[in-house]
C-alpha positions as MATLAB code, in Angstrom:
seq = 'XXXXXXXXXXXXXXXXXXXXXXXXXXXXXXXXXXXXXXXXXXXXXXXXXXXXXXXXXXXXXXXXXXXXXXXXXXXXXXXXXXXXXXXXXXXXXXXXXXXXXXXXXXXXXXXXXXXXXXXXXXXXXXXXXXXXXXXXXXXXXXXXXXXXXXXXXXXXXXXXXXXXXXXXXXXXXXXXXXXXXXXXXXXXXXXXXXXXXXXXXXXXXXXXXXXXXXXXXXXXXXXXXXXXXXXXXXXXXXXXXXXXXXXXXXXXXXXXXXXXXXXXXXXXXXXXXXXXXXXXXXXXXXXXXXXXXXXXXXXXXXXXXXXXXXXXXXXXXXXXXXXXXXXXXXXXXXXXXXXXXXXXXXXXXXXXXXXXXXXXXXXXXXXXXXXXXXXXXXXXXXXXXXXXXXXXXX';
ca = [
       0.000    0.000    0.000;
       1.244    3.433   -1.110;
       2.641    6.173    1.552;
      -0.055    8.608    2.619;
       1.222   12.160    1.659;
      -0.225   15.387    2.785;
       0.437   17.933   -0.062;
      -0.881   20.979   -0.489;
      -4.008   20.433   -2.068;
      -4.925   18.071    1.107;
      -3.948   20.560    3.288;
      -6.317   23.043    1.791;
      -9.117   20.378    1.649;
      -9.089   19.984    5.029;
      -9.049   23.563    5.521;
     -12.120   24.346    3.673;
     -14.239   21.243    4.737;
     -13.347   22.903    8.494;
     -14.834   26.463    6.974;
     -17.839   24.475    5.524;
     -18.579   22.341    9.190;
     -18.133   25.799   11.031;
     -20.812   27.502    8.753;
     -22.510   24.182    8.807;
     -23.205   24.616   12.359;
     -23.436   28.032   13.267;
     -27.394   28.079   12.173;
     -27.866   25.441   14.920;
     -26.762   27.565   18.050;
     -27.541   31.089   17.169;
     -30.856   29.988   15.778;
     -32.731   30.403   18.971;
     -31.075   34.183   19.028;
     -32.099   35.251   15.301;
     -35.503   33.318   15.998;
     -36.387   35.522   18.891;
     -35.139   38.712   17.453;
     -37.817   37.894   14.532;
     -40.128   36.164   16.434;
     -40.159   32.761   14.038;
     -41.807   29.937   14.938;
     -40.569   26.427   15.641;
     -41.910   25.996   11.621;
     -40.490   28.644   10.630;
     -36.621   28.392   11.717;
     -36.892   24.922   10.412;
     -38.054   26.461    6.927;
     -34.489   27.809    7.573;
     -32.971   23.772    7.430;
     -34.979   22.976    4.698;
     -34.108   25.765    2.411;
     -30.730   24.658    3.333;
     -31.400   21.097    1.923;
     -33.039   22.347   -1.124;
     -29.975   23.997   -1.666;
     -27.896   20.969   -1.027;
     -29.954   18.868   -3.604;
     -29.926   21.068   -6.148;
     -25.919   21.573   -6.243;
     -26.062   17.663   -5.891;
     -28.060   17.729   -9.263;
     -25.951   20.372  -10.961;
     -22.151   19.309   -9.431;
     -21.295   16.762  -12.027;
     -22.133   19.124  -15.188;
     -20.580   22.135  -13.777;
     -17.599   20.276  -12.882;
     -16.775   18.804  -16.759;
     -17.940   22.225  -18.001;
     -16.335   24.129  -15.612;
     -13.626   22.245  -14.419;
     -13.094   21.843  -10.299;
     -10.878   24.532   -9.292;
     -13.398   27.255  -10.407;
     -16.296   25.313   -9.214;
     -14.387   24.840   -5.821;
     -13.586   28.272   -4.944;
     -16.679   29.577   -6.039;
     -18.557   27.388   -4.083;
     -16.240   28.836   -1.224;
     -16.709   32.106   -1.874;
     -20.472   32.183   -2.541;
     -20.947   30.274    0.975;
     -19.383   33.163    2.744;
     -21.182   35.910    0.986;
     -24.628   33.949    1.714;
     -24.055   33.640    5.390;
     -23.590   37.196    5.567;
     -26.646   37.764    3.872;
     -28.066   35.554    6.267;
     -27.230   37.742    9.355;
     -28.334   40.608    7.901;
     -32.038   39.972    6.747;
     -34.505   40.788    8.298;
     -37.187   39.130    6.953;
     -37.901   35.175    6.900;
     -37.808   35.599    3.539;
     -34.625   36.732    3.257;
     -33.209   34.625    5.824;
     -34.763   31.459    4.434;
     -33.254   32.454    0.514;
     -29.674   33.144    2.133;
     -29.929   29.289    3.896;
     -30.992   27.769   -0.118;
     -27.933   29.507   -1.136;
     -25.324   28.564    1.531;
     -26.757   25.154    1.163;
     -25.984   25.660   -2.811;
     -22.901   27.053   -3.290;
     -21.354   24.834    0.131;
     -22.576   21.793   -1.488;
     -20.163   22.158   -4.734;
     -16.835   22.842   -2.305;
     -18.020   19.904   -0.469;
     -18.635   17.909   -3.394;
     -15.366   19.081   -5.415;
     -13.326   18.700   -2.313;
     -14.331   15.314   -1.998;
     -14.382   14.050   -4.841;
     -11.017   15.447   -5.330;
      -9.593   13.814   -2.130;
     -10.176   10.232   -3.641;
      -8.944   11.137   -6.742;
      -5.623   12.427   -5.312;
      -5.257    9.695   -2.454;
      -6.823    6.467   -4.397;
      -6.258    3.784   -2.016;
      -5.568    5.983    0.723;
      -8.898    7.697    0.363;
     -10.502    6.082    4.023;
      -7.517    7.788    5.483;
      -7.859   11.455    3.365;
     -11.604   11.377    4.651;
     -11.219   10.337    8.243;
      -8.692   13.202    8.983;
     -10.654   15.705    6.921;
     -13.654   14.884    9.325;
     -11.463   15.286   12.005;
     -10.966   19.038   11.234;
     -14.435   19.506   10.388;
     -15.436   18.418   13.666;
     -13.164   20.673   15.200;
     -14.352   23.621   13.654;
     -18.145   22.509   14.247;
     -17.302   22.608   17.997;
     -16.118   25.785   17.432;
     -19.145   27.429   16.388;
     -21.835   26.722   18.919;
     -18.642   27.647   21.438;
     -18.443   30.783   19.899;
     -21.970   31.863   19.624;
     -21.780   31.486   23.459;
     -18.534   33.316   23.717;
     -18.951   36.484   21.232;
     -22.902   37.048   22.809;
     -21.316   37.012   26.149;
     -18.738   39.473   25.515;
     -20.575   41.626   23.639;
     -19.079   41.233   20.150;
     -22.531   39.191   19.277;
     -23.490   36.152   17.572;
     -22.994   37.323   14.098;
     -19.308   37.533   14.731;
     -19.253   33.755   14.095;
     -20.051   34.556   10.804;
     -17.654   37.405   10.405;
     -14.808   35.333   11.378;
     -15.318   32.360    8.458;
     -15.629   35.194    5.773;
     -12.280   36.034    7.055;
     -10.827   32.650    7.327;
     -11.975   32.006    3.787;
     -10.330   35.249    2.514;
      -6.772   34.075    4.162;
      -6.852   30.498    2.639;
      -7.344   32.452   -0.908;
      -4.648   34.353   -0.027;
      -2.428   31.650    0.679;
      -3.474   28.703   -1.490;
      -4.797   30.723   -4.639;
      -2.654   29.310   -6.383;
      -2.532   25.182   -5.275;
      -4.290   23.333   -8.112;
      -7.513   21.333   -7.431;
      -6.842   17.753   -8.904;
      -8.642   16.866  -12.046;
     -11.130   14.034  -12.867;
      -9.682   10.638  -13.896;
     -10.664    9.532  -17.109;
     -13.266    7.959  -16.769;
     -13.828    4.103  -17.657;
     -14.939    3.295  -20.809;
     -17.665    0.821  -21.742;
     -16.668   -2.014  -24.941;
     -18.675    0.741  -26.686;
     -16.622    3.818  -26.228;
     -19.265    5.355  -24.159;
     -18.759    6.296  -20.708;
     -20.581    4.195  -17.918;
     -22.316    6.004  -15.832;
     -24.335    4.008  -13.954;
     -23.831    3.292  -10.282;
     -23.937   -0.045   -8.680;
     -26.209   -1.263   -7.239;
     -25.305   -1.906   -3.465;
     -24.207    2.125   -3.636;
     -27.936    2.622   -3.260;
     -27.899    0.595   -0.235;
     -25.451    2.708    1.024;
     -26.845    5.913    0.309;
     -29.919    5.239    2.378;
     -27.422    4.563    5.349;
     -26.031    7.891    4.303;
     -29.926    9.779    4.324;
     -30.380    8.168    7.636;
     -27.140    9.191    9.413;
     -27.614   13.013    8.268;
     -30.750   12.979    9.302;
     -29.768   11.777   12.983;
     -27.033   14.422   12.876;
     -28.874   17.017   11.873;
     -31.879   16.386   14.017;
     -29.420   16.566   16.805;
     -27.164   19.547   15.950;
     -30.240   21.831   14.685;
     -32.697   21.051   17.754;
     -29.889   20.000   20.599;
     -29.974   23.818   21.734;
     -33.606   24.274   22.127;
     -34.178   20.792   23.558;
     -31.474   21.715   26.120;
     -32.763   25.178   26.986;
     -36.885   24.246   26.461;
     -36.916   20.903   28.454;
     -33.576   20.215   30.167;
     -33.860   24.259   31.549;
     -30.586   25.443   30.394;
     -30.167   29.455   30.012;
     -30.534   29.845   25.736;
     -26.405   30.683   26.346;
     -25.768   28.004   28.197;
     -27.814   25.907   25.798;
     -26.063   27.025   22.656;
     -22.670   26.524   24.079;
     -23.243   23.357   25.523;
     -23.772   21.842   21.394;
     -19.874   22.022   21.305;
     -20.207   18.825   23.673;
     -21.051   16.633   20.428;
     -18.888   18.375   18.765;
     -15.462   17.892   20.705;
     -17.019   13.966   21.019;
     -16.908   14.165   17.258;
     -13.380   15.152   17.498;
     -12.541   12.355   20.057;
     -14.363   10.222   18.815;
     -12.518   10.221   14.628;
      -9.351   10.470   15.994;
      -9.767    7.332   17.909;
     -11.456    6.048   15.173;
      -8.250    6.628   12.632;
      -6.825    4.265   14.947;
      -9.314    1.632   15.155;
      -9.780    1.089   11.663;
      -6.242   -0.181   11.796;
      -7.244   -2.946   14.299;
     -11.237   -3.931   13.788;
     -13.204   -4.392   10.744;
     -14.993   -1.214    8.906;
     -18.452   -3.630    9.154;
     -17.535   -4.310   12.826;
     -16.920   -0.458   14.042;
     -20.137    0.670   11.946;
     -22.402   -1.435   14.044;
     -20.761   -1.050   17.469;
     -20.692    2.763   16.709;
     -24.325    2.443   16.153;
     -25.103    1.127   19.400;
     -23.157    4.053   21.385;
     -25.076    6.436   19.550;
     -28.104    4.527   19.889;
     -27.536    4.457   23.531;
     -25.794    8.085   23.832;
     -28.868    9.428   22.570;
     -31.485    7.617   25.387;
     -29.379    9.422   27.542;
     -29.571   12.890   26.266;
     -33.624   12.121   25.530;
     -34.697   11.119   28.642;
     -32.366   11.609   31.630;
     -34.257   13.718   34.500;
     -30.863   15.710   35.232;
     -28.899   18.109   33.323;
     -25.667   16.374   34.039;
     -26.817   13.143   32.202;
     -28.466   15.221   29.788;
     -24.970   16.362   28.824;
     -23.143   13.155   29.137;
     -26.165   11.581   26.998;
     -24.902   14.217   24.451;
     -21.473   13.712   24.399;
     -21.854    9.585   23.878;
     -24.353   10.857   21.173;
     -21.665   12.651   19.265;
     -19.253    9.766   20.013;
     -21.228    7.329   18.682;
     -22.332    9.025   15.268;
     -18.583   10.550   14.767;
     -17.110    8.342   11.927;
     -20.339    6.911   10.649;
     -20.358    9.614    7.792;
     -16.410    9.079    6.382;
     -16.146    4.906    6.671;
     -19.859    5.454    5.128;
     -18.808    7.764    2.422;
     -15.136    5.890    1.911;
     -17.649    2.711    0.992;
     -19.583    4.050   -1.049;
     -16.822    5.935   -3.517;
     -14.930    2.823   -3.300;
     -17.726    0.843   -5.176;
     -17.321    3.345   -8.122;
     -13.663    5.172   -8.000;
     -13.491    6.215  -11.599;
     -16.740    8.154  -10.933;
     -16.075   10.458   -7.791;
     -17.565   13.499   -8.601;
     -21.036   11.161   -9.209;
     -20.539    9.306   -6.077;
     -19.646   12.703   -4.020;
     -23.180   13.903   -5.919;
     -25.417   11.401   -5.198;
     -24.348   11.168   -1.621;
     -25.534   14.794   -1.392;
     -28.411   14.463   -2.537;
     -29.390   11.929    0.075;
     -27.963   14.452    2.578;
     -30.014   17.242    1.100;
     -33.192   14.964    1.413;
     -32.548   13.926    4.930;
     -31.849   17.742    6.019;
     -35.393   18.697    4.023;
     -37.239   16.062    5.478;
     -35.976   15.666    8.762;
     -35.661   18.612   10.963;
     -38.927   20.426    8.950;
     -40.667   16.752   10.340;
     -39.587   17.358   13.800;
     -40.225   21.014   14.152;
     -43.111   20.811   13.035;
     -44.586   17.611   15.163;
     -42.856   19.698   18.127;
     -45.030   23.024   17.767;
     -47.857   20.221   18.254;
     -46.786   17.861   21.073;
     -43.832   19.601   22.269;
     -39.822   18.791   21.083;
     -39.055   15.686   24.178;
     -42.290   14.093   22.286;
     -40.743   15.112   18.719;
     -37.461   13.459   19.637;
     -39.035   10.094   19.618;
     -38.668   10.625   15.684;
     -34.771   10.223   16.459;
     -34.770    7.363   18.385;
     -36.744    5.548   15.654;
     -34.452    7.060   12.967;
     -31.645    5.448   14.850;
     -33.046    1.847   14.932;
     -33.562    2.406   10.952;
     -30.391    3.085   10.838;
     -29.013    0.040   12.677;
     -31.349   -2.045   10.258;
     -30.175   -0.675    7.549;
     -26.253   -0.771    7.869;
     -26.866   -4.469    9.167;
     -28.508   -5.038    5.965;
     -25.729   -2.969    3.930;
     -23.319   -5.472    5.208;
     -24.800   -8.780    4.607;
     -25.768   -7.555    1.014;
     -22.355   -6.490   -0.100;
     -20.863   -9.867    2.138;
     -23.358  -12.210    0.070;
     -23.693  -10.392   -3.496;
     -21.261   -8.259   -3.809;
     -17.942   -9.452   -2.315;
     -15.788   -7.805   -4.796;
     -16.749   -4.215   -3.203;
     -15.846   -5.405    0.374;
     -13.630   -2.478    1.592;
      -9.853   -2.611    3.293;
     -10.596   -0.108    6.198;
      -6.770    0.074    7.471;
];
């Protein structure tokens, strides 16, 4: 197996996934804070998520053409640059109209860096890819703790929530400064059919896979997007306190891929999917329905534990079963991201302006156990039909 080498390009990868977690996340905490400044509605900060997802499937749907036409580096540091720009738009409006547009087009132009980043990762690292992806996640979890933290900090001191916001348009402008210039790898070739025409389709256990992929967003984001009200609304945490406290999953996140870049060296992929399951699964009970604070918290932290390196060994799979086709793959997988982010937090906002969010988090735990099903069932398929696509995980 070939030497894993951090150039350049994988440097500023990893950078830019970090600045699209951080933006990622920010809606989350200061949510509650632009909510009650514009009085919205549990429906209507989740129109916020949804426009978000919209956003997300639509760049899935356009990625692949306006990468051939295109080509990645533009596509990349556009999709950089018009991230930034929305989120600023986003703290400025005042108007759910305006807020809601400025979500669709973060969700838009953040999907294409994450997609070209991505897809550029496995092109440049190949084998390597599980390990490219793993550490990437790593920073991106850092970052993501960072935000809620910062919400906390800046409305504290006085500088405000939107400084979070401030600060990544910043960060963004220095890694343009400083890697303007690093090239974005270029598609492979792609592999041709007896024919000479290209083969596009997908196989078909990816499909499998990307319904393990709608379900873990959807957990995630469930999670991430409601944590802060759950914690202020039923746990009785100060909305501060409550936003701040988000980082917990966050810095488990962190903990929890770094040990996991060790563990795949040691245990099966299959193996660390399902235990990881079960500490979420079980990290989330926890959080849900503890009667103190305390174990709220811990509940929280085994939560983001638990769910940590679902996404990369997920997403390593799945762009293993089709390598010559990344920026498909990378595509695809968005879309079922974008779908679980539409669906999902819209579906528990609005169940919890009915019946309260402790009763809406039910939908969690039963997203959860679908998840468990369906990973089980992942891995027996691709064990039993599909053996060639089994993935190395060291």
């Amino acid at each position: 197996m070939t030497t894993f080498t951090r150039d350049r390009f994988t440097w500023l990868a990893y950078f830019m996934l970090g600045y699209f977690a951080y933006l990622q996340a920010s809606p989350g905490p200061f949510m509650p804070f632009l909510g009650a400044e514009l009085n919205f509605s549990y429906a209507e900060r989740g129109l916020h998520f949804s426009a978000f997802a919209v956003g997300i499937i639509c760049a899935g749907l356009l990625a692949d053409y306006l990468a051939q036409r295109y080509g990645r580096q533009i596509v990349f540091w556009a999709g950089g640059a018009g991230m930034g720009l929305s989120a600023l738009l986003l703290i400025l409006g005042q108007s759910v109209v305006l807020t809601v547009s400025s979500m669709f087009l973060m969700g838009l132009a953040g999907t294409w860096l994450l997609i070209m980043l991505n897809a550029a990762l496995a092109d440049l690292h190949n084998e390597r890819r599980a390990v490219a992806f793993t550490e990437a996640n790593i920073f991106a979890s850092i970052t993501g703790t960072l935000a809620p933290l910062l919400v906390s900090v800046f409305e504290r001191t006085g500088i405000g929530w939107r400084g979070v916001i401030i600060l990544a348009v910043l960060a963004w402008g220095l890694c343009l400064v400083l890697f303007r210039h690093t090239p974005v790898p270029k598609m492979e070739k792609t592999t041709l059919m007896a024919s000479g025409r290209r083969e596009r389709r997908l196989p078909g256990i990816f499909w499998v896979y990307w319904w393990v992929v709608l379900l873990i967003v959807s957990v995630e984001w469930c999670v991430i997007f409601w944590g802060a009200d759950f914690l202020e609304r039923v746990v009785g945490l100060a909305k501060v306190d409550a936003a701040g406290a988000i980082s917990l999953y966050f810095l488990a996140n962190i903990i929890g891929r770094t040990a996991g870049s060790r563990l795949t060296r040691v245990y099966s992929g299959d193996t660390l999917l399902i235990a990881a399951i079960g500490v979420g699964i079980f990290g989330f009970l926890l959080f849900w329905l503890s009667p103190a604070a305390p174990l709220n918290l811990i509940g929280l932290f085994v939560t983001g534990l638990g769910v940590s390196n679902l996404f990369p060994l997920v997403l390593s799979a799945a762009t293993r079963l089709a390598p010559e086709q990344a920026n498909t793959v990378g595509a695809r997988v968005s879309l079922a991201a974008g779908l679980a982010i539409l669906i999902m937090p819209q579906m528990l906002a609005s169940v919890a302006d009915d019946i309260g969010i402790w009763s809406a988090y039910a939908i969690v735990a039963g997203l959860l156990l679908g998840l468990l099903f369906a990973t089980w069932f992942a891995i027996r398929l691709a064990a039993r039909k599909a053996p060639q696509v089994i993935v190395d995980w060291r």
